[in-house]
C-alpha positions in Angstrom: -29.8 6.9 11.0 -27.0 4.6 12.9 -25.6 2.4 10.3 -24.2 -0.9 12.0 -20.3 -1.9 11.4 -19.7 -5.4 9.5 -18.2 -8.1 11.6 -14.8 -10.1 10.6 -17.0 -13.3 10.4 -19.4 -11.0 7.9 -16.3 -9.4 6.4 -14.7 -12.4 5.6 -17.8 -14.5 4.2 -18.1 -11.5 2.0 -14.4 -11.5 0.4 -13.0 -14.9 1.0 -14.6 -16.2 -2.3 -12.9 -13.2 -3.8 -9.5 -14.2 -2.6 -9.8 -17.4 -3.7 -10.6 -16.3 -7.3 -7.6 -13.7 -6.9 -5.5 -16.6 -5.8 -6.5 -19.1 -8.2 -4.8 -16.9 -11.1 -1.7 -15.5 -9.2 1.0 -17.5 -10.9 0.1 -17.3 -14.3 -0.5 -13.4 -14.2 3.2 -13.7 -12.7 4.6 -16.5 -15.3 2.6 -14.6 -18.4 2.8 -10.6 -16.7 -0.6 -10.3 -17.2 -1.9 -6.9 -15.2 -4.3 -7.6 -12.9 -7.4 -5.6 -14.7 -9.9 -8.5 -14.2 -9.1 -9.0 -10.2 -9.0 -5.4 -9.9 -12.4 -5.0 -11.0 -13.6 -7.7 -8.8 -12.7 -5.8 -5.8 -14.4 -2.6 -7.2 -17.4 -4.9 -7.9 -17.5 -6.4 -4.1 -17.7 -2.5 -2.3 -13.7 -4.0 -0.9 -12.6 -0.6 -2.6 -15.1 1.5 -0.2 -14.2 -0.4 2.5 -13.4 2.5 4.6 -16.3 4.8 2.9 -18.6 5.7 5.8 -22.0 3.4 5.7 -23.7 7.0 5.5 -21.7 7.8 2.1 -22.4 4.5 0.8 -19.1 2.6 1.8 -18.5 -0.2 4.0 -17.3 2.2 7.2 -15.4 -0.8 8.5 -12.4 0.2 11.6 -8.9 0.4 10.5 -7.7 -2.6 12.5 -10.5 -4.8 10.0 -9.9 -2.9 7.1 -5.8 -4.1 7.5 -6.7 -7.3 8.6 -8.8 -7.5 5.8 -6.0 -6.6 2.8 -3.5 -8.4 4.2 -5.8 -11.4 3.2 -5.6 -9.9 -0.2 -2.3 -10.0 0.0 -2.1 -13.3 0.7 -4.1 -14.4 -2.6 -1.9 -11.7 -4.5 0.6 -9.2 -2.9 0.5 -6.9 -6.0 -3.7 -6.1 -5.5 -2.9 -4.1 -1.9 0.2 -2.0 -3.7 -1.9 -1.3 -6.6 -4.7 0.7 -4.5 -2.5 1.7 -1.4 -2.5 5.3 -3.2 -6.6 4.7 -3.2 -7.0 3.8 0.3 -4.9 6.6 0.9 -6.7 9.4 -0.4 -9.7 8.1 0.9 -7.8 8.3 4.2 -6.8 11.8 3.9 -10.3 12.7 3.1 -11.6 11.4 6.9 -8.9 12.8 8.4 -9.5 16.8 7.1 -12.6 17.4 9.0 -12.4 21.0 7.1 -12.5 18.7 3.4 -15.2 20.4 1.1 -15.0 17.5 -1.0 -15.4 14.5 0.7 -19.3 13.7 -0.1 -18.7 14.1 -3.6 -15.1 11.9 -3.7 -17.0 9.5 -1.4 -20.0 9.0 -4.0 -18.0 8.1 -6.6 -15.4 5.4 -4.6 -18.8 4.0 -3.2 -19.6 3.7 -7.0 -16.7 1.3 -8.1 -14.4 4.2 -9.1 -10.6 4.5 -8.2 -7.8 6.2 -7.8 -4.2 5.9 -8.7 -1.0 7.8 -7.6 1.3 10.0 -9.6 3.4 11.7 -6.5 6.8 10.5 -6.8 9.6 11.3 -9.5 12.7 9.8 -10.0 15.5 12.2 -10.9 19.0 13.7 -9.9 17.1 15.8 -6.7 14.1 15.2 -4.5 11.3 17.2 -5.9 7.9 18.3 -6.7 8.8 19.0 -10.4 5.3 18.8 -12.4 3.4 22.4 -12.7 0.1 24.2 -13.1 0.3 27.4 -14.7 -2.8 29.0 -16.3 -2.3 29.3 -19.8 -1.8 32.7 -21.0 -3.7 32.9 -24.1 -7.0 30.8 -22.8 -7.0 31.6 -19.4 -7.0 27.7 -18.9 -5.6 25.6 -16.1 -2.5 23.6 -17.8 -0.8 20.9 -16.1 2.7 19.6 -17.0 5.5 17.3 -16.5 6.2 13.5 -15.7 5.7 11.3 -12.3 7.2 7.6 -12.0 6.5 5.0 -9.1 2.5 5.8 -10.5 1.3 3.1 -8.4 -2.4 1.9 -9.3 -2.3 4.5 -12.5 -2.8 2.2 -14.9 -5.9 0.4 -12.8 -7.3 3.6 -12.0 -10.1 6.1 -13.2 -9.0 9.1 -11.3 -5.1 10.0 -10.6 -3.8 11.9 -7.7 -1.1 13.9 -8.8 1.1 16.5 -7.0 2.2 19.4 -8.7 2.8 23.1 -7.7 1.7 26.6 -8.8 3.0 29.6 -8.1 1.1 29.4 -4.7 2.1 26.3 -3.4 2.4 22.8 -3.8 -0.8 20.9 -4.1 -2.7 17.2 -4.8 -5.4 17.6 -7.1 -7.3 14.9 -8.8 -8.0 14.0 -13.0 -9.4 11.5 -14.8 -6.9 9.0 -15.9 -8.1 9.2 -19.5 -7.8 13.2 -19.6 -6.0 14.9 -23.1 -2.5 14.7 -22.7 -2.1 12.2 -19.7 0.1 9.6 -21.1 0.2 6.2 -18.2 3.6 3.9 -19.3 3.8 0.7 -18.0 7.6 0.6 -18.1 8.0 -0.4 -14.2 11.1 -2.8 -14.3 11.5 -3.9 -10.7 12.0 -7.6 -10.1 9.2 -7.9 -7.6 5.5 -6.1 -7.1 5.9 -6.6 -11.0 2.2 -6.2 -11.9 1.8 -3.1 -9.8 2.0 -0.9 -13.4 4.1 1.4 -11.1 5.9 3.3 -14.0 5.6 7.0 -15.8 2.8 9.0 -15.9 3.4 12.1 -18.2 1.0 15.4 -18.1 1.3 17.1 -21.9 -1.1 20.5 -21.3 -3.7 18.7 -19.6 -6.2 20.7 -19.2 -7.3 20.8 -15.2 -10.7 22.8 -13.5 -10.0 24.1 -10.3 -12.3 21.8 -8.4 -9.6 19.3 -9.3 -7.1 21.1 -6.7 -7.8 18.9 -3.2 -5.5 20.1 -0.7 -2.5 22.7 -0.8 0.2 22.0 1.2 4.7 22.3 1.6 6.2 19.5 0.5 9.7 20.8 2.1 8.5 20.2 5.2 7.8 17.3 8.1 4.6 15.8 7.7 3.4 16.2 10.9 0.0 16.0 12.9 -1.8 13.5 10.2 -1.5 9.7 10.5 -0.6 9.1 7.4 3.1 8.7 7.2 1.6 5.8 9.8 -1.3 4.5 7.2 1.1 4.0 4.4 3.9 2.5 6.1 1.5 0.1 7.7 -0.4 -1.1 4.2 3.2 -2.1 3.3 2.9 -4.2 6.6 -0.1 -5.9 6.1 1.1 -6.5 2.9 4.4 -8.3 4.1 1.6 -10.1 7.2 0.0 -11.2 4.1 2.4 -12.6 2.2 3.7 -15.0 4.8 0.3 -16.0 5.0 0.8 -16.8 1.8 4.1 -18.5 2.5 2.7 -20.6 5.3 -0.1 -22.2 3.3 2.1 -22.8 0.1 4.6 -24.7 2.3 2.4 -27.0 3.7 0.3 -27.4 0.7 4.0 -28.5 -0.7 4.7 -30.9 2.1 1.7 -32.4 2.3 1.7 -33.9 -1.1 5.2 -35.1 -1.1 6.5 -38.6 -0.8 10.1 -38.3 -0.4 12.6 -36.8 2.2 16.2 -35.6 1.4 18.9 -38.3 3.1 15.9 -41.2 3.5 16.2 -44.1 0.9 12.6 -44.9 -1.0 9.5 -43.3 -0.4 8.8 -41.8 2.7 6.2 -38.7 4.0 8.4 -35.3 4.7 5.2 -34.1 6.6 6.4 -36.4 9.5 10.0 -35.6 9.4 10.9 -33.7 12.1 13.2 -31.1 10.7 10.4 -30.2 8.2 7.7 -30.1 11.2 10.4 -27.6 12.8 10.5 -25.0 10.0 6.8 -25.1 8.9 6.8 -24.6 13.0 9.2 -21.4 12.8 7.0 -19.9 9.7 3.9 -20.0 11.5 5.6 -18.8 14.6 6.6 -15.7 11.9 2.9 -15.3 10.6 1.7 -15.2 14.3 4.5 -12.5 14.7 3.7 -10.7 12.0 0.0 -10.4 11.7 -0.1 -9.3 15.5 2.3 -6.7 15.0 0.3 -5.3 12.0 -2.7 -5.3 14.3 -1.2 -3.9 16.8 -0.2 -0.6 15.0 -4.0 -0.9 13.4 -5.3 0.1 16.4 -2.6 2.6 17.5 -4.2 3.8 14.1 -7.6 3.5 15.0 -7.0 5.5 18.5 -5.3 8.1 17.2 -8.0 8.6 14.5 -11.2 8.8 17.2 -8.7 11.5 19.3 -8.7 13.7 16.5 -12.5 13.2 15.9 -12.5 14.3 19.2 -10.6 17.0 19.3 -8.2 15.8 21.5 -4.7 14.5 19.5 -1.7 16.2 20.1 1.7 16.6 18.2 3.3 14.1 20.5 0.5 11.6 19.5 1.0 11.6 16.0 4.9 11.6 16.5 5.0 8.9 19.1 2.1 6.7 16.2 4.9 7.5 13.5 8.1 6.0 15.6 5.6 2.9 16.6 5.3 2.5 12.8 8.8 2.4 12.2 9.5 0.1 15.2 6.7 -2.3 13.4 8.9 -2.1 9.7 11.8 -3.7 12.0 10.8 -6.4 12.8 7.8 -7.1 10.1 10.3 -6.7 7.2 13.2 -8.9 9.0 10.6 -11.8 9.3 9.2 -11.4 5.9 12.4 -11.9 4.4 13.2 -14.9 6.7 9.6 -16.8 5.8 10.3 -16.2 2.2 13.6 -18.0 2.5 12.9 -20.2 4.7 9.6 -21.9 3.0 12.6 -23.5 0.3 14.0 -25.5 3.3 11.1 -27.9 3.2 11.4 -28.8 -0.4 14.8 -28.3 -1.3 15.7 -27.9 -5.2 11.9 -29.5 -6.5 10.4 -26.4 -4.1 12.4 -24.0 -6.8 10.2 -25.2 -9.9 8.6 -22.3 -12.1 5.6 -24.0 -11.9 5.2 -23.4 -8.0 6.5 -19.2 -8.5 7.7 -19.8 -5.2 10.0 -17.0 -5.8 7.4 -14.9 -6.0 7.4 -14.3 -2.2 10.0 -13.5 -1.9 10.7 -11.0 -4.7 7.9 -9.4 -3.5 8.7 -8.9 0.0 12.0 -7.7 -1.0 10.8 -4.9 -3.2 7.6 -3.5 -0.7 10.7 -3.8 1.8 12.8 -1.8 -0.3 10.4 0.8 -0.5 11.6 2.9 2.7 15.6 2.8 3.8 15.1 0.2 6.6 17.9 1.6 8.5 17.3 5.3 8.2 14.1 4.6 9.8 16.1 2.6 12.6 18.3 5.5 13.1 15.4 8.1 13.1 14.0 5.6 16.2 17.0 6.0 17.8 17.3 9.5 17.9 13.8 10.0 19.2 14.7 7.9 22.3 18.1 9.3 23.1 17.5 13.3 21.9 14.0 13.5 21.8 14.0 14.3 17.9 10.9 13.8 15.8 11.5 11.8 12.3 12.0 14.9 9.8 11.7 13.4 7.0 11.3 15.6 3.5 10.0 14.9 0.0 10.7 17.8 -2.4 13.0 21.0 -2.2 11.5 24.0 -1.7 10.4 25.9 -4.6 8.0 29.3 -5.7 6.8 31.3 -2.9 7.6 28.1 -0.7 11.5 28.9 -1.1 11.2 32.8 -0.8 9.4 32.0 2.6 11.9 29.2 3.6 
């Protein structure tokens, strides 16, 4: 049975209430650091969590170029929902990408359910490394695993965490209830922006794992290479930043349009007809243009690369030549995100700083997604493709176990 694709006019009659209710309590979650629980169960609610579920596994099987289009809407009503379940839309991602996965029909049931996954893959620590183990415990013959993750993205929003870890095979993603025995979730995440992400430790006490919970084995000391997901991730950060000057763009003129006074005129007088104010609400939607058509652009660079792999037909070159058009798109995405969310106080001047507005907001939060990858080491890694032909090599853990004898 053929099941049809939603349109963006279907799409967005669907989750534009949903925004709105998002929206409508963004400030004082950020004023009060209230964690978004109650928005993200909303979206779980809607099916926007199984957006990218195929119609035949219950999902919405929407393309990549609406699915982006679609959360950087969410993060327009609140940048903080898209962070919180990038690690969810990534797994999910993974899943349609390993034609060989065992395990997609029964992950894909339970996302088309409501249920969701968090991240525990990163650690922070003197060395880059995959640090957390499974061993089998001696005594019971048991599957233990151990250690502590931070940057746990979504953990505390989750049901399920994906967590890497290594045995003395390999290293490996596999997949636990949040709520298991010995899985401690801390919401000690100090960062001045994304603040509601709950991206803090997530510590693993002898938690007991099956070994249907192992996903994928992999090497973490080496490239990622032939998968579009170095590509996916950097480019939910973008729609993120695309939504956010959304964001900017509407709070600005929202601002404007209810004032009656401009800086340097005597009495009362209507800012919206000023000309210097018409110039830089001009420039940030000039920078919303920019940056939404960028984000769609790489969407379907995405989208391409993903039907020539269904087909058979992708090539290392491919995925290396999607990676370095994802890095080219963080150049200039991130550069105009910062100017929008500095340049919206220019039509207000100090009244446009008020508490009350969160204003600041913006741009604390494009500052801290834009922090997320070293802006010019992704600039230099461009450069090097064009003038020596080298392919970004990027690494995310020492090698380690049988990994490092084979190294």
């Amino acid at each position: 049975m053929k099941h049809s694709i939603p349109t963006d006019e279907q799409l967005d009659d669907r989750f534009a209430p949903i925004y709105e209710q998002i929206a409508a309590g963004a400030i004082e979650r950020e004023q009060n650091r209230v964690l978004a629980h109650e928005a993200v169960q909303w979206l779980k609610s809607s099916g926007f969590t199984a957006l990218r579920v195929p119609r035949e596994h219950g999902g919405g099987g929407i393309t990549l170029p609406q699915f982006f289009r679609q959360l950087s809407k969410l993060g327009a009503a609140d940048s903080n929902l898209p962070q919180i379940l990038r690690a969810h839309f990534g797994f999910i991602e993974s899943r349609l990408e390993d034609s060989a996965d065992t395990q997609r029909a029964r992950w894909f049931a339970r996302i088309a359910q409501g249920e969701t996954l968090g991240a525990a893959t990163s650690e922070r620590g003197p060395l880059t490394h995959n640090s957390v183990t499974l061993r089998r415990d001696v005594a019971s013959g048991a599957l233990r695993l151990d250690g502590e993750k931070y940057y746990s993205t979504g953990a505390l929003y989750a049901d399920w965490l994906s967590v890497t870890a290594h045995d003395d095979e390999s290293d490996l993603t596999l997949v636990i209830p949040s709520d298991s025995p010995g899985v401690t979730r801390v919401d000690d995440w100090d960062g001045f922006g994304q603040r509601l992400t709950a991206s803090g430790t997530t510590r693993f006490d002898s938690v007991a794992v099956t070994a249907d919970a192992i996903v994928t084995r992999y090497d973490a000391a080496a490239p990622r290479r032939n998968s579009i997901m170095t590509a996916f991730y950097q480019t939910v950060h973008l729609a993120t930043l695309a939504g956010i000057v959304r964001a900017v763009i509407e709070d600005s003129v929202t601002f404007v349009q209810g004032r009656t006074r401009t800086y340097g005129v005597a009495g009362q007088s209507s800012p919206r007809n000023n000309a210097l104010v018409q110039r830089v609400v001009g420039r940030l939607a000039s920078l919303g243009y920019s940056t939404r058509s960028i984000v769609d652009t790489l969407a379907q660079s995405l989208e391409r690369l993903h039907a020539r792999r269904r087909q058979g037909a992708a090539t290392q070159e491919d995925y290396i030549a999607l990676d370095i058009e994802a890095y080219e798109a963080q150049q200039i995405v991130i550069e105009q995100a910062l100017e929008a969310t500095t340049l919206m106080f220019e039509v207000g001047g100090a009244s446009a700083t008020s508490e009350t507005h969160r204003f600041d907001r913006h741009w604390r939060n494009a500052r801290t997604i834009a922090s997320h990858n070293p802006l010019s080491q992704r600039e230099a890694a461009v450069g090097d493709f064009y003038l020596n032909g080298v392919a970004p090599e990027e690494r995310f853990s020492l090698p380690h176990g049988k990994i490092g004898a084979e190294a």
